[in-house]
N, C-alpha and C positions, 0 to 999 in steps of 0.2 A: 540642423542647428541654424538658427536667425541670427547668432549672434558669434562670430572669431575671438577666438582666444586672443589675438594679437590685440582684438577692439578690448577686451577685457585687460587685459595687462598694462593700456597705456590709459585706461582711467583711475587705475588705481593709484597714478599719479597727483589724480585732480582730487587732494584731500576734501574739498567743500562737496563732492558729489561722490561721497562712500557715505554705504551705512554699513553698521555691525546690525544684526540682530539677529535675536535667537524667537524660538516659538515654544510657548508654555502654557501646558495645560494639564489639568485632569487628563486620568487615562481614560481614552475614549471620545474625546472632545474634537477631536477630527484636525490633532493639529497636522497628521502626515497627510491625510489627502488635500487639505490645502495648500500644504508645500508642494503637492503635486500639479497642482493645477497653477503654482506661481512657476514651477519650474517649466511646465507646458509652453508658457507666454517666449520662452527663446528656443524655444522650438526642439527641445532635446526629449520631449514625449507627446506621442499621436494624440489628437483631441480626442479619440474614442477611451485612448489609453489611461486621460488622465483622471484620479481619484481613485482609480483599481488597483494600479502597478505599483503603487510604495515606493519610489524612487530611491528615495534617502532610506529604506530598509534593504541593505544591503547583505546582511546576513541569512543565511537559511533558515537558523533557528526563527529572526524578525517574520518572514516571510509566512513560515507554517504558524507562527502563533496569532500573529495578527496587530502586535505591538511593537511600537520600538522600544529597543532596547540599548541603545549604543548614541549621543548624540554624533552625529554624522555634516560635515559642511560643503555648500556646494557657492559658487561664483554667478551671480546673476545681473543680467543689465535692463533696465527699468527705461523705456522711454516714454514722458509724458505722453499719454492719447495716443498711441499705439497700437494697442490693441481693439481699439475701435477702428481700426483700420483693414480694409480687404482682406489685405494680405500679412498683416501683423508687423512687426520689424521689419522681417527681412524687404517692405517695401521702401524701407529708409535707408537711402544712404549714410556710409560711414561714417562721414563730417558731419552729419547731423547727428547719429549716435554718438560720437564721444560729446558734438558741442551741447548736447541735448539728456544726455542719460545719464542715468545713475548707476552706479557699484554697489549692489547687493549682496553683502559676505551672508549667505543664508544658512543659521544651524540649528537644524531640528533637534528636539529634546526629547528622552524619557517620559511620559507622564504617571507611570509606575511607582507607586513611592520606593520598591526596592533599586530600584536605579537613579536614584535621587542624584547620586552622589555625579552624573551625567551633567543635571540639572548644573551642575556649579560650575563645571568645567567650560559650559557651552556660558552661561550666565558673567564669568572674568573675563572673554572675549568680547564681549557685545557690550554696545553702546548702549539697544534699545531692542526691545522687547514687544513681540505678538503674543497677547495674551488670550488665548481662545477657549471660550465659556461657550458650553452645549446650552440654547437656549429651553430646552426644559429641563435639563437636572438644575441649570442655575451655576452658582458658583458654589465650588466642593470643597474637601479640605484639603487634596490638592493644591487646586487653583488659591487658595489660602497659603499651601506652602512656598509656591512658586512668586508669587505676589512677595513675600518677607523676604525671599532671595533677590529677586529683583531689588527692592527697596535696600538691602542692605550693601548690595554691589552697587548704588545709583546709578542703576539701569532704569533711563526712562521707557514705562511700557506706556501702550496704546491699546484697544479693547477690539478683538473681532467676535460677535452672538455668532456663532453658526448653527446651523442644522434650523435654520424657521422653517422647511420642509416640513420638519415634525410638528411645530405648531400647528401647520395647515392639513395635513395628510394622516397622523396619527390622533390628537386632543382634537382635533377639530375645532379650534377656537378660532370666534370672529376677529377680526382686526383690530377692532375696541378692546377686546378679552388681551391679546396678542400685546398690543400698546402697552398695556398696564404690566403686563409679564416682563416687558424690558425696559420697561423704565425700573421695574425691582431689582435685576438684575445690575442696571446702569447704577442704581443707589448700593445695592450692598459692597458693588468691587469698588468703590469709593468709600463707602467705610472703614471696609476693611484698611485700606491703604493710611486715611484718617488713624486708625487705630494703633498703626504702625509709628506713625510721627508721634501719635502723645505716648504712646511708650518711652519712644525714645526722648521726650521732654521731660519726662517725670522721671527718668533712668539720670538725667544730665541734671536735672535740678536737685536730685537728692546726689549727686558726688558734689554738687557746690555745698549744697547746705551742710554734707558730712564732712569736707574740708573747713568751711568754716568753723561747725562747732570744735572740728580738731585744734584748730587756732587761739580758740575760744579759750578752750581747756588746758591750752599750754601756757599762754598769755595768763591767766587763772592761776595757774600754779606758779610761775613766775614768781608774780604779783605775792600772792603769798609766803615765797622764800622770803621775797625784799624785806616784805611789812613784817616779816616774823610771826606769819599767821592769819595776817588782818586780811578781810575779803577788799575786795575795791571792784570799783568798775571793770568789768572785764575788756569793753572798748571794741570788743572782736570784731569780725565780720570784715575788715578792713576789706580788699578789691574783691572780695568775693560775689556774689551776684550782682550786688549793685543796681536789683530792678532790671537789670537786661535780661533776664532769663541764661538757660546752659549759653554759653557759646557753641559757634556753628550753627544755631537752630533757625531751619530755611522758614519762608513763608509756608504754613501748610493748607493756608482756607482755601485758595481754587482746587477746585474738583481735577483730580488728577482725568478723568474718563470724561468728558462733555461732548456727544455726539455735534452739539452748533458749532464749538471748536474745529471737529472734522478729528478727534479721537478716539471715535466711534465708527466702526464699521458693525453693518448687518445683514448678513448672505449665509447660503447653504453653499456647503463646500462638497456634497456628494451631487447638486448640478451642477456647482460651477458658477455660480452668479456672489455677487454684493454690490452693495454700494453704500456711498456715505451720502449725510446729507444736503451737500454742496452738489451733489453729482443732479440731484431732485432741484435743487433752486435754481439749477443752469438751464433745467430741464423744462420750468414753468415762468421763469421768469421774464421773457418776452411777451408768452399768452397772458401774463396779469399784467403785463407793463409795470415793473419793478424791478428794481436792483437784486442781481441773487444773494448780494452782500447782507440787505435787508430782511430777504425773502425763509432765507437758510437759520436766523434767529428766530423764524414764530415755527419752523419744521418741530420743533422741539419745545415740549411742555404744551401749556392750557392757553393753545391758542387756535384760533378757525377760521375759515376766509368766510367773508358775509361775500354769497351771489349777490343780495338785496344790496351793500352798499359799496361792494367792488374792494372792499379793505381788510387787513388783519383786526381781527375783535377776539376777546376771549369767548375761548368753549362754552363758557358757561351762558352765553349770549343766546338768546330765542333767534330762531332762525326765520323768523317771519310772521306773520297771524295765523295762529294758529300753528305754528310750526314747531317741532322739536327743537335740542338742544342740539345746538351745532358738532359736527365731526372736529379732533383734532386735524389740524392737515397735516401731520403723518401719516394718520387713518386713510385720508381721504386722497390723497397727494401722493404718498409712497406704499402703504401699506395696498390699501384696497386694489391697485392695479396687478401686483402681483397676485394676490388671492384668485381672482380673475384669472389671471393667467391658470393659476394651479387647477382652477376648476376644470380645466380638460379631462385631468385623474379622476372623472367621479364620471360613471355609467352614461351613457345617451349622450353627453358632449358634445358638441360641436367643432372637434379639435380644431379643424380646417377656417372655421369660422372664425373660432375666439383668438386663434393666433396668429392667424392671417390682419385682423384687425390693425394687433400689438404690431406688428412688422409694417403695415402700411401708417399705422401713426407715429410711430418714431421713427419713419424712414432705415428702416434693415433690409430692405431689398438686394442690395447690392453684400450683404452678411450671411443674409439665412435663403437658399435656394429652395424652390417649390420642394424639391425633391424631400425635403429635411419635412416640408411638414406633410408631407403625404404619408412618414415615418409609419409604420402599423403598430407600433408601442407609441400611443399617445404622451408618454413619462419622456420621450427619447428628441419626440418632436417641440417636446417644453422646454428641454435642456438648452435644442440648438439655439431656441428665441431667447431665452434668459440669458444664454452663456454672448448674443451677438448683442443683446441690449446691455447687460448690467455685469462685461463681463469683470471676475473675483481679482483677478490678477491688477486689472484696473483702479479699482479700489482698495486694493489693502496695501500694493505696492506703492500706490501713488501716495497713501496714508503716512508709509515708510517716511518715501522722500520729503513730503513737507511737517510732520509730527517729530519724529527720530531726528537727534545731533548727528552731526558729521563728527568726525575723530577731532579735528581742532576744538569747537564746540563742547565736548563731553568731554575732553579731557580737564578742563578747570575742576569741573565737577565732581568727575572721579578719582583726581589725585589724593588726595587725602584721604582714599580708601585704600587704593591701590599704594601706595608710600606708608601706609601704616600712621598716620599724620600728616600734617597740609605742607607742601613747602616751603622749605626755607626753617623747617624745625631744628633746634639745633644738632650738630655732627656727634656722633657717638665719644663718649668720654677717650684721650688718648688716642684721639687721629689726628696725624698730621694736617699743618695747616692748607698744605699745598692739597691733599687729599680730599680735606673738607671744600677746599675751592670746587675741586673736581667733581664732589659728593652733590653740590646745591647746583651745580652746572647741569648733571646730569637729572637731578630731580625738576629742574625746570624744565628742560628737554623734552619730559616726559607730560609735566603740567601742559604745553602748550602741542602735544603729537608732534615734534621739528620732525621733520621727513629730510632735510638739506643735507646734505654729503660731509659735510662739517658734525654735525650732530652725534654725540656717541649712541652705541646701538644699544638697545636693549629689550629684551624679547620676555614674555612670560611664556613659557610650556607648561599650559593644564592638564596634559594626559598623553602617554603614549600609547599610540593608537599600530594594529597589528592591520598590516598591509600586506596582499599575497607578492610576492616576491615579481611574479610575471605581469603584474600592474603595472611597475615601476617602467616610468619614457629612459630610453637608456642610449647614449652616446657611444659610438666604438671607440674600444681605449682607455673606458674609465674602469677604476677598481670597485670591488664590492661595497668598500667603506664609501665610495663618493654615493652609492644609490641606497646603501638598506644599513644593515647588521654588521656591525664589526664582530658580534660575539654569537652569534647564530646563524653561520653564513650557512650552513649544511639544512638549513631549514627553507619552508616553506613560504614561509612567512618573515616580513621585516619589522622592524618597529621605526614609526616615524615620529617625530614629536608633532602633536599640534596645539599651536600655541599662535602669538600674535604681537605682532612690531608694536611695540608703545614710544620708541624713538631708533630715531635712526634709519639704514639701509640695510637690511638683510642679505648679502652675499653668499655664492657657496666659497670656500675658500678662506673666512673669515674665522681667525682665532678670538674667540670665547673665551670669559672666566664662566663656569659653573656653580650656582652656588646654590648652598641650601637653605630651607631657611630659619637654622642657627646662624648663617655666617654674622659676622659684625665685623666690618669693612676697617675696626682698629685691630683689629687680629689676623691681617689677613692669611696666613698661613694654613690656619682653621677650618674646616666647612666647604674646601672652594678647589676646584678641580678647574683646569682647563681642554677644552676641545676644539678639532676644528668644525664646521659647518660643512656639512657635505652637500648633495644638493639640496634646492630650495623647490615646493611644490605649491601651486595653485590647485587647491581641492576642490573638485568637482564633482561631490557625492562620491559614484562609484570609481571613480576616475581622477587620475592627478595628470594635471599640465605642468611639464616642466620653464622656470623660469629661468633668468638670469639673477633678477634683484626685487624684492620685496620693499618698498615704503612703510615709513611710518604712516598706521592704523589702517595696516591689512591684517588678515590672517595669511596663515603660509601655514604647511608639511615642511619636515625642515628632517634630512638623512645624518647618521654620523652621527647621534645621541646615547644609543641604547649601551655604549658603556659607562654612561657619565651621569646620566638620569632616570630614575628609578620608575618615579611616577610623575611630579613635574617637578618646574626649577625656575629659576630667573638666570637667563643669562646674558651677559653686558661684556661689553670692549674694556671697561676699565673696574679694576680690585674693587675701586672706592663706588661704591654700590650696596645701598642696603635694597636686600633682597624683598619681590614685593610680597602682601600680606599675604598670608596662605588661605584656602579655598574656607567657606565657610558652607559646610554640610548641612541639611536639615535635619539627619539623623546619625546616630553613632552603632558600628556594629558590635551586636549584643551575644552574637552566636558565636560560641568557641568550638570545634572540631577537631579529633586526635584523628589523622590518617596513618597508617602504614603500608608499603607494599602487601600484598599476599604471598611474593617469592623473593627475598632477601635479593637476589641479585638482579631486582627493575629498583632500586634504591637510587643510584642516581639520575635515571627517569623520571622516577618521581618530586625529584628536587628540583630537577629540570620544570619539571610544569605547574610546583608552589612558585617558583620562581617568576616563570611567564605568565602566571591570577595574579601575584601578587601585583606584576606590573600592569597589567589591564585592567585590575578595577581597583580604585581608588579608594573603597572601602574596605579590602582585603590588609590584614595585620599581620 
């Protein structure tokens, strides 16, 4: 491993350099082997290993079927231009990785539509989203579904095309062919997104217009009592739209996906390569003598470099006397050099040649050793040259870091989703006032991630998650309840909550209120159970690191739950706490099943293991 757990634990301090995100796709779309190859970059799977091994499919049944199925979260550290380096991280010292890198809470997702209900749990932890589209099936209905989860959690996503392998290797399309294929794609997941917002504008402007005409009509009848019948002006409308449109409603015209932005990532994740278009303008913009600041705005759309006059001109521009229509330079800039490279894969090649070229013109000598491309799988010797030129890790994490909010950041944004309304709404009828202080203290807490030790805590748990018992890091001296199961200690398996600090410091030792979410904080006798926190876990895929203390806008494993919470909960240091909104599902289940033993006396057996579905999946009733 390139990267200590101790270095991970003390970033997760520096709120401005965490990111949440999750990864969301179509099934099939290759979002696990590209978590594999981001998990490679700190060094916890062999280069050969990664894109095969399914990392984050940590289950047997995952493993034999081929999909995931459980969303699963692992801890990762991102150092700018790293892994363009020799030796990857581990040639960087530690001062440089904390003063230097990022906290990558990473949770892969479902893309099954029957494990949707994955989708949501992994989607109320994250801030921001990897959205991965196969670039020839396109965007599915899937990737439509997960797109309206995103959008309605405001989860900012960002876009990774993967598999152009297939472009080149399977459809055989030219570069030009290729361009036009993702620029359709870059347009539909923007649609779609578009389509999302006027939903929601024409959803807000008809509760204005159906409140007003309510006013309308009452004001109406009124009027009528008074006059003894007589009509009159009705007057209505009073503050209601007033020409502003719904309230809340953001700016929606910029393109949520804009590869010139650098929202756009384009790589195959079964070699191991991407890159954005920044990565291309750093890459040419010396040899044209130009800013890549400039350069990185004509990569994208109808635009072409003229040889003839040393300048960006559009495509549609003759390329000289007699000359055809100019290449876009994506075509000609980004696209055409990989093609090139891919051409090894086709009979009679020159592997040795055409990739020896690529390594002595971008300087990979000191990356890709003779030996790699003497490889006798010419597919094996293309990897090592793409994976040391355009390596994926590079590009979609670096995407992360500068695309993706940090928890300070996304919290303004997300509060009014997660509070069920924006701060500062008013306190539930018949709570105290001292309470309602505490109630808009703690909703601020949350608007702003406070991480400060002053801060009350408050944690959402989206799912309790089944942990084998001998996983669990364990301390001589502590009880069963400090590591797993209070109520299933004879088992094999624990239940952990995994959930994530919206305020506050996460302790083990710290008494919790529980709540559901009926509670209402002027009731509080109602709904709300307390526990203590047992310990607290840094998840790392297969693997939990034990901590001490959690910040506000981490995730954590958190022991000591499984008598208080079912399937998830909110839980907060003070009564006065509305509980946050509950999970929003893509689908509802439709299938009812009457079970019985077959031997009257496996009956409590069998209650035993409705008991333990019902708590592992979140769609079970």
């Amino acid at each position: 491993m390139n990267v200590s757990t101790e270095l991970l634990i003390a970033v997760q301090s520096k709120q401005d350099r965490v990111r949440n995100l999750c990864i969301l796709a179509h099934v099939d779309h290759g979002k696990t082997t590209l978590s594999d190859h981001l998990i490679g970059s700190n060094g916890l799977i062999h280069p050969r290993m990664q894109g095969e091994l399914r990392y984050l499919d940590s289950r047997e049944d995952e493993q034999a079927r081929g999909i995931t199925m459980k969303a699963s979260a692992i801890s990762l550290l991102y150092v700018p231009g790293a892994a363009t380096r020799p030796e990857g991280p581990k040639s960087l010292p530690d001062a440089t990785k904390l003063a230097d890198g990022y906290l990558i809470n990473l949770i892969d997702s479902p893309g099954h539509v029957d494990f949707c209900s994955e989708v949501s749990t992994a989607a109320r932890l994250s801030d921001g989203a990897l959205v991965v589209v196969d670039a020839v099936e396109g965007v599915c209905i899937q990737t439509h579904a997960v797109l309206r989860q995103a959008y309605e959690e405001k989860v900012k996503p960002v876009l990774v095309i993967n598999k152009l392998d297939r472009l080149i290797l399977e459809l055989r399309l030219t570069p030009e062919e290729a361009y036009g294929r993702l620029r359709d794609i870059v347009t539909h997941a923007n649609m779609v997104l578009s389509a999302f917002a006027s939903e929601r504008y024409l959803r807000e402007a008809d509760a204005v217009l159906a409140m007003d005409q309510a006013r309308a009509e009452q004001l109406a009848e009124r009027e009528e009592e008074e006059a003894g019948g007589e009509g009159g002006d009705d007057g209505g409308g009073g503050g209601g739209g007033g020409g502003t449109g719904p309230s809340g409603c953001e700016d929606d015209e910029a393109d949520a996906f804009d590869p010139v932005l650098g929202s756009v990532a384009f790589g195959s994740a079964a070699d191991g390569w991407a890159f954005r278009l920044d990565q291309f303008a750093e890459m040419y913009a010396e040899k044209l003598k130009c800013k890549s600041e400039a350069l990185v705005r004509g990569l994208w759309g109808d635009w072409a470099f003229s040889p003839k006059d040393k300048r960006v001109v559009r495509a549609s521009r003759r390329g000289g006397t007699g000359g055809g229509k100019l290449k876009p330079m994506f075509v000609q800039f980004a696209l055409e050099p990989i093609w090139k490279a891919y051409s090894v894969c086709d009979p009679g090649e020159d592997v040795g040649g055409v990739l020896g070229a690529i390594v002595r013109s971008r300087g990979l000598g000191a990356l890709v050793p003779n030996k790699a491309l003497e490889h006798p799988d010419p597919r094996q010797a293309l990897r090592s040259v793409l994976r040391a030129w355009l390596p994926l890790s590079e590009a979609v994490l670096g995407m992360a870091a500068a695309q993706l909010p940090s928890p300070p950041t996304a919290a303004p944004v997300r509060a009014s989703r997660l509070l069920g309304g924006p701060p500062g709404s008013p306190p539930p009828p018949g709570l105290p006032e001292r309470a309602a202080k505490e109630l808009a203290r703690l909703e601020g807490c949350v608007a702003r991630s406070d991480a400060s030790p002053p801060a009350p805590l408050l944690i959402y748990v989206s799912k309790m998650v089944a942990v084998p018992r001998g996983l669990l890091p364990r301390v001589p001296g502590e009880g069963a309840a400090t590591h797993g199961s209070h109520v299933y200690q004879d088992h094999d398996e624990v239940f952990l909550g995994f959930g994530r600090v919206f305020s506050g410091m996460a302790q083990p030792g710290q008494r919790v209120h529980v709540l559901s979410g009926a509670y209402n904080p002027a009731v509080p006798a109602a709904q709300r159970q307390t526990a203590v926190l047992g310990a607290v876990y840094m998840m790392m895929g297969r693997a939990l690191e034990r901590v001490e203390r959690v910040p506000a806008g981490n995730v954590l494993a958190i022991a000591g739950l499984d008598a208080v919470v079912l399937k998830s909960a909110t839980l907060s240091s003070s009564p006065a706490c509305r509980p946050l909104a509950p999970l929003m599902f893509q689908a509802a289940a439709i299938v009812m099943v009457a079970v019985e033993p077959a031997h009257p006396s496996d009956l409590p057996a069998l209650l035993r293991g409705l008991q333990l579905l019902n708590r592992a999946d979140p769609f079970v009733e």
